[in-house]
N, C-alpha and C positions, 0 to 999 in steps of 0.2 A: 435743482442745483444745491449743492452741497454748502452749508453755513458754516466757516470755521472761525469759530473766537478764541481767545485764548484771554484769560480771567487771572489776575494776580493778585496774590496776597500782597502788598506793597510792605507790610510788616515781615511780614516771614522773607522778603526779598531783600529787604535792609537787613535784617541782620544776619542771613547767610551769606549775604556780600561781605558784612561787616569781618564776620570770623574767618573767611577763606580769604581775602585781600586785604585787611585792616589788621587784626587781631594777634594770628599766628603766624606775622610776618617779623623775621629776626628785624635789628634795627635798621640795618645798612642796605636792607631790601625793601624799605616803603615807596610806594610809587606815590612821586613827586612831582609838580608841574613845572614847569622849566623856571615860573619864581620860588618855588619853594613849599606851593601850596599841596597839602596831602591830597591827593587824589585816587588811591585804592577805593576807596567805597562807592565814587561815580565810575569807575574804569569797572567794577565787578555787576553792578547791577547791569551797564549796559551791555558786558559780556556776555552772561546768563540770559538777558533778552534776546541778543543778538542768536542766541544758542537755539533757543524756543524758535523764534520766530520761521530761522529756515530748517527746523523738524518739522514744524507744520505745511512751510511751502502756500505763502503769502496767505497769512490768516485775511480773514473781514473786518473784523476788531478785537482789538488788542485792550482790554477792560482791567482798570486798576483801580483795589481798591487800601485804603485805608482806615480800618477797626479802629476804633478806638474802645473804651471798657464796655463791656458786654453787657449795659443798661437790662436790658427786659430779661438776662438771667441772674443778675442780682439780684432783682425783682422779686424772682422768684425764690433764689438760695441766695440769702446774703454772703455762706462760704463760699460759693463759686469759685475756684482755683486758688483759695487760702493756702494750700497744703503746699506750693509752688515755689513758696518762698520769697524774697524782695524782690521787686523788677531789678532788673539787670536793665543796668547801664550803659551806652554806648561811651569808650575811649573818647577823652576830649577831640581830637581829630576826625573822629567820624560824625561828630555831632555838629561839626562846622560844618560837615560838608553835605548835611540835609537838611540846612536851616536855613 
């Protein structure tokens, strides 16, 4: 029997949600929750899941992960993605709505 999982970046999934549903959206186009609350950044991740899940055709498990700084290659290159420039910041609105 065939094992199918599907493994996410939970990082890279927040912020392509963030810039295709939060970011590059004019102002009069933010999705809104019927009180007012922004909700493009939960409506995009669960779109993009929703997307994955029926191209696989009922995975087994659905694995998410969360990076945070890359400890053991700093370790080794304290420059490790110096060259990258500041973290980028999420929009005050999308940072409500992952916290």
């Amino acid at each position: 029997m065939l094992i199918k999982n599907i493994l996410i970046d939970g990082n890279n999934l927040i912020h392509r949600s963030n810039a295709v549903f939060v970011k590059n959206r004019i102002e009069n186009d933010i999705i809104l929750s019927s009180k007012g609350y922004p909700t493009g950044l939960i409506y995009g991740i669960f779109s993009m899941l929703s997307s994955w899940i029926s191209e696989i055709h009922s995975p087994n498990n659905i694995i998410f992960f969360l990076d945070g700084k890359p400890v053991r290659r700093l370790s080794i290159d304290p420059t490790y993605k110096q060259k990258q420039g500041e973290k980028i910041e999420l929009p005050g609105s999308a940072n409500n709505q992952i916290t």
